[in-house]
C-alpha positions in Angstrom: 87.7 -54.4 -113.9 85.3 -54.9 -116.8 87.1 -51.4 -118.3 90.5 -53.1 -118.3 89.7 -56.2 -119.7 87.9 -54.3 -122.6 91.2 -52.3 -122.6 93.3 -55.4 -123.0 91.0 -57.0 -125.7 90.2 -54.2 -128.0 93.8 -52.1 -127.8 94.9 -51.3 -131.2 96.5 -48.0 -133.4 96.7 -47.9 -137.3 100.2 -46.6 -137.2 103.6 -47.7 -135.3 104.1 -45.6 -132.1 107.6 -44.3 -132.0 108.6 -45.3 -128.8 109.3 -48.7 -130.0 111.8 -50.2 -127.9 115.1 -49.9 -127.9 116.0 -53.2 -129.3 113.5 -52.9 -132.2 116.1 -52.1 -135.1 117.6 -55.9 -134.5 114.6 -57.2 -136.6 116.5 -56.5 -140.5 112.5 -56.0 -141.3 111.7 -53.3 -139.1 113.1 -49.9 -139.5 113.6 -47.3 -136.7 112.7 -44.2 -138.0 114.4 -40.8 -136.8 111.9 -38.4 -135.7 112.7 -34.6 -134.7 109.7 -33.2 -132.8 109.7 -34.8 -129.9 113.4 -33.1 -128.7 113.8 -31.0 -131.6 116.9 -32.8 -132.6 116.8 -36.2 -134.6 116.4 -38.8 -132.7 115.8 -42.7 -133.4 112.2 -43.4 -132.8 113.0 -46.3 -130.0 115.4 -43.3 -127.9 112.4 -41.0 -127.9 111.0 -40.6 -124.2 107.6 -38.9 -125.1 104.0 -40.9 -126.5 104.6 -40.1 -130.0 102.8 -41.5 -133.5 104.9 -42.0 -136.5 103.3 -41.9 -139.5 104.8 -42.6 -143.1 104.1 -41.9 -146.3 102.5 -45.5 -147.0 100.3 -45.0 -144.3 98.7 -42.3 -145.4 99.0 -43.5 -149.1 97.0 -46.5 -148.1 94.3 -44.4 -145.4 93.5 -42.7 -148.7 91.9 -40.1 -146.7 90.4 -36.7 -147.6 92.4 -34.4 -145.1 94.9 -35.0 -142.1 91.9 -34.8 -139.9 90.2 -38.4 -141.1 94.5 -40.0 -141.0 94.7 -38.6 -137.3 91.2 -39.8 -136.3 92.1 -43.3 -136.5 94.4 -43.5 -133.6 93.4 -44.2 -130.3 93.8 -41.2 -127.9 93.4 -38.5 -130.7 89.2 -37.7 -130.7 88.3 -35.6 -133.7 85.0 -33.8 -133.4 83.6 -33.2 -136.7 80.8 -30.9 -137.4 79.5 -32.5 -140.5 81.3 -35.2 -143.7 84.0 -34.0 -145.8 85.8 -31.0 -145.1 83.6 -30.2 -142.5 85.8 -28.5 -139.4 87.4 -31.6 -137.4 88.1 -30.3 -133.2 90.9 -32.5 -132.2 91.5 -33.4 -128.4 94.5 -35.4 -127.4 94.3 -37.4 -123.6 91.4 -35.5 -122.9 92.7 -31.7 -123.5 90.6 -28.9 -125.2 90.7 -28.8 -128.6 93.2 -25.9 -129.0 96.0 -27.5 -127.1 97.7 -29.3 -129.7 100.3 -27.2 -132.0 99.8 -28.0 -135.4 103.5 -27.8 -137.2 103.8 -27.5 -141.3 107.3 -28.4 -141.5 108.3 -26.4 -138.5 105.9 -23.7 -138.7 102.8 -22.9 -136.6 99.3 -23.3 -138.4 97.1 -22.5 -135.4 95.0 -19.6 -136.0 95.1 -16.6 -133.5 91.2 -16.0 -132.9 90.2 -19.8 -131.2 93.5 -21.4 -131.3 92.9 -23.9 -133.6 94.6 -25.6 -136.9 92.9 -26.3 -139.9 93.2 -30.2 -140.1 90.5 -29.9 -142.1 92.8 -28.2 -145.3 95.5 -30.2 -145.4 95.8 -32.6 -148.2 98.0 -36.1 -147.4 99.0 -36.1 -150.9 101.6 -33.3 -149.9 102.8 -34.9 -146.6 105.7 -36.8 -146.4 105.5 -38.1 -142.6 103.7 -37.3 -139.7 105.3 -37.1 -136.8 102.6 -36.6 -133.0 103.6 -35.8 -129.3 101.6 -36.6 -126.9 101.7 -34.8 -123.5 103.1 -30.8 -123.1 105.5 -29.7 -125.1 106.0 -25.7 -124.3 109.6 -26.0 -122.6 110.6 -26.7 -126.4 107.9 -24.9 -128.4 105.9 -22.4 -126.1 102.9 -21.6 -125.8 99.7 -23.3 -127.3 101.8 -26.7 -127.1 100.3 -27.4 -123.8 98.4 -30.8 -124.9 101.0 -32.1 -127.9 102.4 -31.2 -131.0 101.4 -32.5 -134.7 104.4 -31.9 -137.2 103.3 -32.3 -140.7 106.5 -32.9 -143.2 105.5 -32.5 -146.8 107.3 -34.1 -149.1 111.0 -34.4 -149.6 113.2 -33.4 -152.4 114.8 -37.2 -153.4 116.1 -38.9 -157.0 114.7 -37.5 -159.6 111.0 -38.8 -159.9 107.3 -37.4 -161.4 104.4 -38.7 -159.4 100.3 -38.3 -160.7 97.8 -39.9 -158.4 93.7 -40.0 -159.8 91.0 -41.2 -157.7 87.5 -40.5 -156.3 84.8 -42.4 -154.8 81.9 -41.9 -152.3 80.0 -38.6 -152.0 81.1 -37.4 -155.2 84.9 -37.2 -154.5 87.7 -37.0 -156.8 91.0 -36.0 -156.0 94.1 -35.7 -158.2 97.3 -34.0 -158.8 101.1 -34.6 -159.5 104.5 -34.0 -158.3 108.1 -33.7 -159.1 111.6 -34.0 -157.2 114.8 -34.2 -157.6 118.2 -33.7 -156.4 121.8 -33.8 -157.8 124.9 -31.3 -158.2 124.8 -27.8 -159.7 128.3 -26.1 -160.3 129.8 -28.7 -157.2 127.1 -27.5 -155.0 124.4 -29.7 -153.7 121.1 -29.1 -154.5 117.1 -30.7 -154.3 113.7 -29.6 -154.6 110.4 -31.1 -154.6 106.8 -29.3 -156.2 103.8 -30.6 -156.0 100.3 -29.6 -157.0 97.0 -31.2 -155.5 93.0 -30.6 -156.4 89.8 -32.7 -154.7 86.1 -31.7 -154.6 83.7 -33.3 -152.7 79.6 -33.6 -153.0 79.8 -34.1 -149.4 76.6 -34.8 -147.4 74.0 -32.5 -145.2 75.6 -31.2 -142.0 73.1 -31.9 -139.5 71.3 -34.8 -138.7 67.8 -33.9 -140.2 68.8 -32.0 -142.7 68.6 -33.1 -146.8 71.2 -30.5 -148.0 74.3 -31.9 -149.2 77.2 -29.4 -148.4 80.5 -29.7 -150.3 83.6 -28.8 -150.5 86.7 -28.1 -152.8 90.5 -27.2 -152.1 93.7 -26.5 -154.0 96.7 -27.3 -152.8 100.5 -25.9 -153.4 103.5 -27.2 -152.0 107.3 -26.9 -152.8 110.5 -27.1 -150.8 114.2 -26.0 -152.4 117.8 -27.0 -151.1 120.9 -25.5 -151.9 124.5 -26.0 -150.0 126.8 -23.3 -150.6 129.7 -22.2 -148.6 129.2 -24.7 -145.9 126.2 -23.2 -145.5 122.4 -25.3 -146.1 119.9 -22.9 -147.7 116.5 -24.1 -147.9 113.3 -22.3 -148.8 109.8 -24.1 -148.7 105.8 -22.5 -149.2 102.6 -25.0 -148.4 99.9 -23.0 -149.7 95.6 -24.1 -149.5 92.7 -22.5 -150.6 89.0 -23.4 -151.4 85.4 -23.4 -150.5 83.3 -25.2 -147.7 79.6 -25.4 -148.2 78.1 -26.0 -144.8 74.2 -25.3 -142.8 73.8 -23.2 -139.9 70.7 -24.1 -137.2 68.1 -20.9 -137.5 65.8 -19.6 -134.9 63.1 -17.3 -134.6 62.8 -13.9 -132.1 61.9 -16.5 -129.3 64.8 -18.8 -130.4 62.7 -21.3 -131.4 64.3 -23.8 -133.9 62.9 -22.8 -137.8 65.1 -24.8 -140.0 68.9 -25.1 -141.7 70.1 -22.3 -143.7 72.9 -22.8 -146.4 76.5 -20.9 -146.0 79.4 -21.4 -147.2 83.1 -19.6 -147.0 86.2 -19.6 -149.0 89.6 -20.2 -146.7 93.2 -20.1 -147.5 96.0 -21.3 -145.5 99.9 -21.2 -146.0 103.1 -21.0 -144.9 106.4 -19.9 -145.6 110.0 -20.1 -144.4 113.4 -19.5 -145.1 116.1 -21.3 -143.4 120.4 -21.3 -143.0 121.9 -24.2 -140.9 125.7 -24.5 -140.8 128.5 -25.2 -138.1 129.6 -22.5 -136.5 131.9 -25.0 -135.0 132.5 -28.8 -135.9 130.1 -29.8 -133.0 127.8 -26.8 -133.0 125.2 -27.0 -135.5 123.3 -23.2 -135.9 119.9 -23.1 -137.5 118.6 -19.7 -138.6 114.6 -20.0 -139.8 112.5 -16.8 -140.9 108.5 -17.8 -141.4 105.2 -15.8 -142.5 102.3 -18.1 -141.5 98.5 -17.0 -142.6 95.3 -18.2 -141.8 92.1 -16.7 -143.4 88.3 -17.5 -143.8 85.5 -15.2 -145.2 81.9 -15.4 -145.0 79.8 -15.2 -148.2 76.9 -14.7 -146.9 78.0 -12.3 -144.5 80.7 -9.7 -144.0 82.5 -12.1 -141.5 85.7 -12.6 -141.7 88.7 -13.9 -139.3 92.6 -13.1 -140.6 95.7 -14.2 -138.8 99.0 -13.0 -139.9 102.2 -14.7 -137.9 105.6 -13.8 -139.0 108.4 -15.4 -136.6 112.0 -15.9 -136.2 113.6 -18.8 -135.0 117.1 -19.5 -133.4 117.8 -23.1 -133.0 121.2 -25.1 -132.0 122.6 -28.3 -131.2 126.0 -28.9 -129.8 127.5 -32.1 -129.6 129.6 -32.3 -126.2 131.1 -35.7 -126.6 129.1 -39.2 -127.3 127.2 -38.4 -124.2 126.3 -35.2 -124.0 124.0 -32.7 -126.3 123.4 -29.1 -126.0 119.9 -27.7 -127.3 119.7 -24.0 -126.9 117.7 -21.3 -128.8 115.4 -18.5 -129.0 112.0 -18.3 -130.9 109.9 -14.7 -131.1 106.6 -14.2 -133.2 103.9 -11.4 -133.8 100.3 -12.6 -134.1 97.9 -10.3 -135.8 94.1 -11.1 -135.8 92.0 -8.8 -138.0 88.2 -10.5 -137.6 84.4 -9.4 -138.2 81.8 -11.4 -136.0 77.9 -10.6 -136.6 79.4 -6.9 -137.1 81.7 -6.3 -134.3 85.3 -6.2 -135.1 87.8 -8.0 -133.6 91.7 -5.9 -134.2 94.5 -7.5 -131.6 97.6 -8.4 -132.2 100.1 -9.9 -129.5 103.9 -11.1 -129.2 105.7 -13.8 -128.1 109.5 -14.3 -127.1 110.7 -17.4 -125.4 114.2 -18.5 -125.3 114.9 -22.4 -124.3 117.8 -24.8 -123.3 117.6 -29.0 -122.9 119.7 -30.8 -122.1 120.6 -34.7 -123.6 122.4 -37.5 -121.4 123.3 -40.5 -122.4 125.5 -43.0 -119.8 125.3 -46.9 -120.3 121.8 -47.8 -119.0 121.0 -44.6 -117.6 119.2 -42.2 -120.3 118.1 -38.6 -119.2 116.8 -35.2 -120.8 116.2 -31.8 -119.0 114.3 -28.8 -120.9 113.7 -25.1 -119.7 112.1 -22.2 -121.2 111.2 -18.6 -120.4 108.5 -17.3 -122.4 107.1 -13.6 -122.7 103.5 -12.7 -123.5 103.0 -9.3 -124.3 99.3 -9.9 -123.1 99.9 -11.8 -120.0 103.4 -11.6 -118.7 106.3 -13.7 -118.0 106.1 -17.8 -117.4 109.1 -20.3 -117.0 108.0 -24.2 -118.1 110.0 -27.0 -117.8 110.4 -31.0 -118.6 112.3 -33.5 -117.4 112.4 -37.1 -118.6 114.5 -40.3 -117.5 115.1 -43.9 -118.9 116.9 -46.7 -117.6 117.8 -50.1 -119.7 116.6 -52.3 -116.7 117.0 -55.4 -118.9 118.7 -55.1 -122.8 114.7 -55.9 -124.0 113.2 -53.5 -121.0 113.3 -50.0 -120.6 111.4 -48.1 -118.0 110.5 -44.4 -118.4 109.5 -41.4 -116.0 108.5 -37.7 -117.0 107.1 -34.7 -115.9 106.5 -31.3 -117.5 105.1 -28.1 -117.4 102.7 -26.1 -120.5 101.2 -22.9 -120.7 98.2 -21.5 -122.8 96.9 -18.1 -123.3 93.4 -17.3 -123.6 92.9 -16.6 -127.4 91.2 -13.5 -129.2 87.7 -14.8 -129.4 88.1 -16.0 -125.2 88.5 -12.7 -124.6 86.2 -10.9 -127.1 83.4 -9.5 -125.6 80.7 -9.7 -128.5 80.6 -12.9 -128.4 80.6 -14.9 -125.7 84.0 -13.6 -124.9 85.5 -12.6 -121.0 88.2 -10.1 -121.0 88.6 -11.5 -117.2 90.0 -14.8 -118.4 92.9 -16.0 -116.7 95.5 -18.2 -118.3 95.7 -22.1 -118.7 98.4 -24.1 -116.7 98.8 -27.5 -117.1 101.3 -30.3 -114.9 101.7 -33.5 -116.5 104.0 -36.8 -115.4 103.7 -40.2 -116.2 105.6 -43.3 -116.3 106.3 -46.3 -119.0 107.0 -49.4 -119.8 108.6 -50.7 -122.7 109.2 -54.6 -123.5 110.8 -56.1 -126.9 108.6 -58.9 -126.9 110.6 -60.9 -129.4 112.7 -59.8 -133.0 109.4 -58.7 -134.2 107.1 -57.7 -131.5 107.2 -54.9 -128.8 104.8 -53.6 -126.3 104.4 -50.2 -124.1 102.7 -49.6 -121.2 101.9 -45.9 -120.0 100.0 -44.2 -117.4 99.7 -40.4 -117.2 98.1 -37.7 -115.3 97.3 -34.4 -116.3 96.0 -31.3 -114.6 95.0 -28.0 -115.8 94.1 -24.7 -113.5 91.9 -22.3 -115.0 90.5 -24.5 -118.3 88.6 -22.5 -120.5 85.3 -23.2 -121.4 82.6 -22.1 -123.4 79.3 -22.8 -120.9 75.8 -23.2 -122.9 73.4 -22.5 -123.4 74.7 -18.9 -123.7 78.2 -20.0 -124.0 79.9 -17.6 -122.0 84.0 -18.2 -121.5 84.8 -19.3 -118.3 87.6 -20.6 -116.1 87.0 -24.2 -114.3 89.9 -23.5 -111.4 90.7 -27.2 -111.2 90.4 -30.6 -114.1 92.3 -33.5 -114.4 92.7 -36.4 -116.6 94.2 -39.8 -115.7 94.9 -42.1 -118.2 96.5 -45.5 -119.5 97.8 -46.5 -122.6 99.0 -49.7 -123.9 100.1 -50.4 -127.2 101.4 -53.2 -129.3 103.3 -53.8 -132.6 104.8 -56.5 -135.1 106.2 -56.7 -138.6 108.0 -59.1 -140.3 108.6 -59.8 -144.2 104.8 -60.7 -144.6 103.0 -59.1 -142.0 102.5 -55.8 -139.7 100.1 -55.3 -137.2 99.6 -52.2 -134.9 97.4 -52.2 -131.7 96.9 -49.3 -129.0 94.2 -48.7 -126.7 93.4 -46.0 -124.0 91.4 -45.2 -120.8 91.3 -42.4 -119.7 88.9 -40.0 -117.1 89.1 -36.4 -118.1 87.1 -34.6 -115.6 86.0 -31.2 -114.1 87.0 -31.4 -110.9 84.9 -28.7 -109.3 81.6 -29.9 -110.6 83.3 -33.5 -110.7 81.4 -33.7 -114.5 83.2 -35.2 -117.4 84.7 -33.0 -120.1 82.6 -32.6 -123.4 83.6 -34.6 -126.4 85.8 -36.9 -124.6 85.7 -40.8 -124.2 86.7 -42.9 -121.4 87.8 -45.9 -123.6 89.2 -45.9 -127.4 91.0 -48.4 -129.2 92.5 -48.8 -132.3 93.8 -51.5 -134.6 95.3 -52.4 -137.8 96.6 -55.6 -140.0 98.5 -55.8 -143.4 99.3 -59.4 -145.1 101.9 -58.5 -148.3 101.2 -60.8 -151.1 104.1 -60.6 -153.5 102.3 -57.3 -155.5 99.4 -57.4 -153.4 98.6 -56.2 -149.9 95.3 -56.6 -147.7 94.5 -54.7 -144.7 91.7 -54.0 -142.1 91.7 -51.7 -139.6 88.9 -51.5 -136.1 88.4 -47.9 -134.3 86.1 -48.1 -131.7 85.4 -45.4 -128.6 83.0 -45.2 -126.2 79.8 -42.9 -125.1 81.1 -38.9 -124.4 79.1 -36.4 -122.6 78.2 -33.5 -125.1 76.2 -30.6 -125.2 73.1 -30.7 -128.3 73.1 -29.0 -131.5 70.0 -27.5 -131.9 68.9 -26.6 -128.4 72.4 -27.5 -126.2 70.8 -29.2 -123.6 73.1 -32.0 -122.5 72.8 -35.1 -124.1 75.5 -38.2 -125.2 77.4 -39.4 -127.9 76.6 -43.2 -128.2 79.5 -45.0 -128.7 80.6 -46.5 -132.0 83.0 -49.1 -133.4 84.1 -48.5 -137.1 85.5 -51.7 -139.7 87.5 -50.7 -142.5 89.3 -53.0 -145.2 92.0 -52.0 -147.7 93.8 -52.8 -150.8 96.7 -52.4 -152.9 97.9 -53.6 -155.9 101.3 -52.9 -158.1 100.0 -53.3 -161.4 103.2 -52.0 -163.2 106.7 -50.7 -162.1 105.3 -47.3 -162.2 101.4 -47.9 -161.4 99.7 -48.9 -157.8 96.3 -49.1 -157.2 94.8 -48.6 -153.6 91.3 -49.5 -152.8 89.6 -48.6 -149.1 86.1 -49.3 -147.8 85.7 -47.1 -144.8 83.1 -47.9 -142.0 82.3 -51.4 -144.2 79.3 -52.1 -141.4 77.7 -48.9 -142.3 77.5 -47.6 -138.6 75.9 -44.4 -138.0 77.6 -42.6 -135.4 78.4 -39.2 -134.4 81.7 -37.4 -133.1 79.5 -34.1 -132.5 76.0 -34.4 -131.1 73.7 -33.6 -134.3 75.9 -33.7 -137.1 76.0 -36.2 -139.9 78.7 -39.0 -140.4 79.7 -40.6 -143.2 78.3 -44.0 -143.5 79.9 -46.7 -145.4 82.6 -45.5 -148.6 84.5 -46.7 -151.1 87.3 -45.2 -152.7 90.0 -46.2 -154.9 93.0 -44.5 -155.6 95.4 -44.4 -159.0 98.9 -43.2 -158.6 101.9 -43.1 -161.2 105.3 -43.3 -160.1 108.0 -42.6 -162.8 111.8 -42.3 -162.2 113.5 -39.9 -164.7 
């Protein structure tokens, strides 16, 4: 009881969920964004079955954050592990999944790397994002493998009237970040056209990595963007590159023959990240929409002190298409196929794989008076571990025209990645793939013009998790886990206001050993307020989780994560037409906390942002 009256006190997210109900868009002051992840086609946030976090771009103007990591740790059932302050690598486990089930999208295009399945949150600047768009709960009927614990779609920013933007700032730990931009769109010869280019530079001082330690580690990163439209013919041609690269300074733990602990030594490794696509779209028919997208995705880190090294090389092909079969009815059909190359060099044993994947899909829309229904199927091809068909379906029905009540279920798959398998390290070529079922059940209420409130409760269970088991950390199966969970959430905005709150509970658990998972909390909560004052804006913002088993630093024995509650406060101020000023204080009640057993946190920051806005 005590858990659910914490759950009811403290919920509360710092961005709108999109499942805001249906009835939302009658406020005039509260838009209903359309968001394309969650089906693949656009949808109005309030139609969207699936948990899903909408974030815009004054969001993440006002987080002020360094990377996507710190935006996405703020929201209650998202945990990012962090080993270390800025820059550091950020884990990121959504309702209680490993840290390699989310699919991390760049407009479209996947950023996990091949070798541990991961995305580099940890790169990516906010400057050059537009919107972030977050599933929660499997995804792989839609986007196949790897998307068995959500998807994260990152949309940089959009080509738009004709606009140069500079932003300046800095702050805590020796930070200081700026860049610029440029859009525009118009007519060229009769033919529609837009692009948008942006450029984006930060450094940090940082702070040591390990709790002991005196060392500060930093970190700097560059960072490209640009996206070009053209119609010609009927036909939309669009062309768009993200490209990061940089250097992170961090400490390793040493230890003597014996493997006793000696001391920190300093490392550091340059990374580069980007992507690249091509796309066509045009109607094949007038209700048949055909979208034809070519990527090259690349992940790469090397080692300076070392001759480590880890290279993924993706190129991909991707068939997607809607057709419209009356106001009722639409058709989602299409066909994806990728290779995946990993070239990698760990403490001198090399690592050379490469695998494909093919999976073809079909889903189904349904739309009849109260009754609201979606059907999705997919049949995916691993050329390491054979065939696997997944599936969701979801249903909604209008019980009252302010209530809407929800059920899903769905299927994901996961293949053990090159480093689960690689013997040299930990690895176990005997490793059998991860399955997960998932359904739950919501409850949406308009509460009045300006205020809503959702209610979910999920279940989720995996055969065969992978895990690394210290203190050797060998890769392992666990045949059975589970996580149970609730969500509620809450949101208003008027002319003056907006206010966001979203809690969870949740149990992910080992069910043979009947242990919790590592890293994860039971209880987190998130919440955040704005009051608009004419030029002026004030906010402050409450995250708070509680205790997580986790497995020590140093000597991996188990230990626990105490639990923390961080207090932040913003500001904004529009000086000018064309200049706005955002201040943040982040963790005001200088907490010291940790998201990874023996790693440093930032304590309390300040940081102030400049940015120029001028319409050409």
């Amino acid at each position: 009881m005590k858990s659910w009256l914490l759950l009811a006190l403290a919920i509360a997210p710092t961005v709108v969920t999109a499942e805001d109900l249906t009835v939302a868009a009658a406020a005039p002051n509260m838009l209903d964004p359309v968001i394309v992840t969650a089906t693949r086609t656009p949808v109005a946030a309030s139609d969207a079955f699936a948990a899903t976090i909408v974030i815009d771009r004054q969001q993440i103007e006002r987080a002020q954050a360094t990377d996507v990591a710190d935006i996405l740790s703020r929201q209650a059932g998202i945990e990012i592990g962090r080993s270390g302050g800025p820059g550091q690598p950020a884990s990121l486990f959504v309702r209680g999944g490993n840290s390699n089930y989310t699919l991390l999208l760049i407009d479209g295009v996947r950023v996990n790397e091949g070798a541990l399945g991961l995305a580099a949150f940890n790169n990516v600047a906010p400057e050059m994002i537009e919107r972030i768009e977050v599933v929660e709960g499997p995804r792989s009927a839609l986007y196949g493998a790897d998307a068995i614990g959500g998807v994260i779609n990152l949309i940089t920013r959009q080509p738009g009237p004709t606009q140069l933007d500079a932003n300046l700032g800095g702050g805590a730990y020796g930070t200081v970040q700026g860049g610029t931009a440029i859009r525009t769109q118009g007519k060229l010869d009769g033919h529609d056209y837009g692009f948008a280019f942006g450029a984006q530079q930060q450094r940090s001082d940082g702070l040591p990595t390990f709790v002991g330690s005196d060392d500060d580690r930093s970190f700097r990163n560059r960072t490209l963007n640009g996206r070009a439209s053209l119609e010609l013919g009927g036909v939309h041609l669009e062309a768009r590159g993200w490209d990061a690269g940089g250097n992170t300074q961090y400490s390793n733990a040493t230890f003597d023959s014996t493997f006793n602990f000696t001391g920190f030594a300093p490392l550091d490794h340059d990374f580069h990240n980007q992507t690249l696509a091509l796309e066509a779209s045009t109607h094949l028919l007038s209700n048949w929409l055909s979208q034809l997208t070519l990527s090259r995705g690349e992940d790469h880190l090397s080692e300076n002190q070392s001759s480590d090294y880890v290279r993924t090389i993706r190129p991909g092909a991707d068939w997607h298409n809607v057709v419209e079969l009356g106001e009722h009815n639409r058709l989602s059909f299409g066909a994806l196929g990728y290779r995946e190359r990993v070239d990698a060099s760990s403490f001198g044993s090399a690592i050379n794989e490469s695998r494909s994947n093919e999976y073809g899909y079909l889903q189904d829309e349904l739309h009849y008076g109260a009754h609201h229904a979606l059907a999705a199927v997919s049949y995916l091809h691993d050329s390491h571990f054979g065939e696997r068909f997944n599936w969701n379906i979801e249903y909604g029905y209008q019980l009252f025209s302010s209530t809407r009540l929800i059920a899903m279920a769905g299927t994901a798959f996961h293949a053990p990645t090159a480093d689960d398998r690689f013997v040299g390290f930990g690895g176990n070529p005997d490793l059998k793939p991860e399955k997960a079922f998932n359904y739950e059940f919501a409850a949406r209420q308009q509460l009045s013009a300006a205020q809503q409130l959702e209610l979910r409760l999920f279940r989720s269970d995996v055969r065969d998790l992978i895990v690394f088991v210290p203190p050797n950390f060998t890769a392992t199966n666990v045949q059975h886990t589970r996580s149970d969970g609730v969500q509620l959430g809450w949101n208003y905005s008027d002319a003056d206001w907006t206010a966001h709150a979203n809690g969870i509970w949740q149990d992910p658990r080992n069910r043979d050993t009947h242990t919790q998972l590592l890293r994860r909390a039971r209880l987190g909560a998130s919440a955040d307020v704005v009051r608009r004052l004419g030029r002026f804006d004030l906010g402050a913002a409450l995250r708070t989780q509680s205790q997580r088993a986790d497995s020590d630093a140093i000597n991996f024995t188990p230990t626990t994560d105490g639990g923390y509650a961080l207090f932040d406060l913003s500001a904004g101020a529009r000086l000018t037409r064309e200049l706005h000023l955002d201040v943040r204080v982040d963790n005001v009640l200088n907490h010291h906390y940790a998201s990874v057993a023996g790693y440093n946190q930032p304590g309390a920051a300040a940081y102030a942002t400049l940015r120029y806005s001028l319409p050409l």
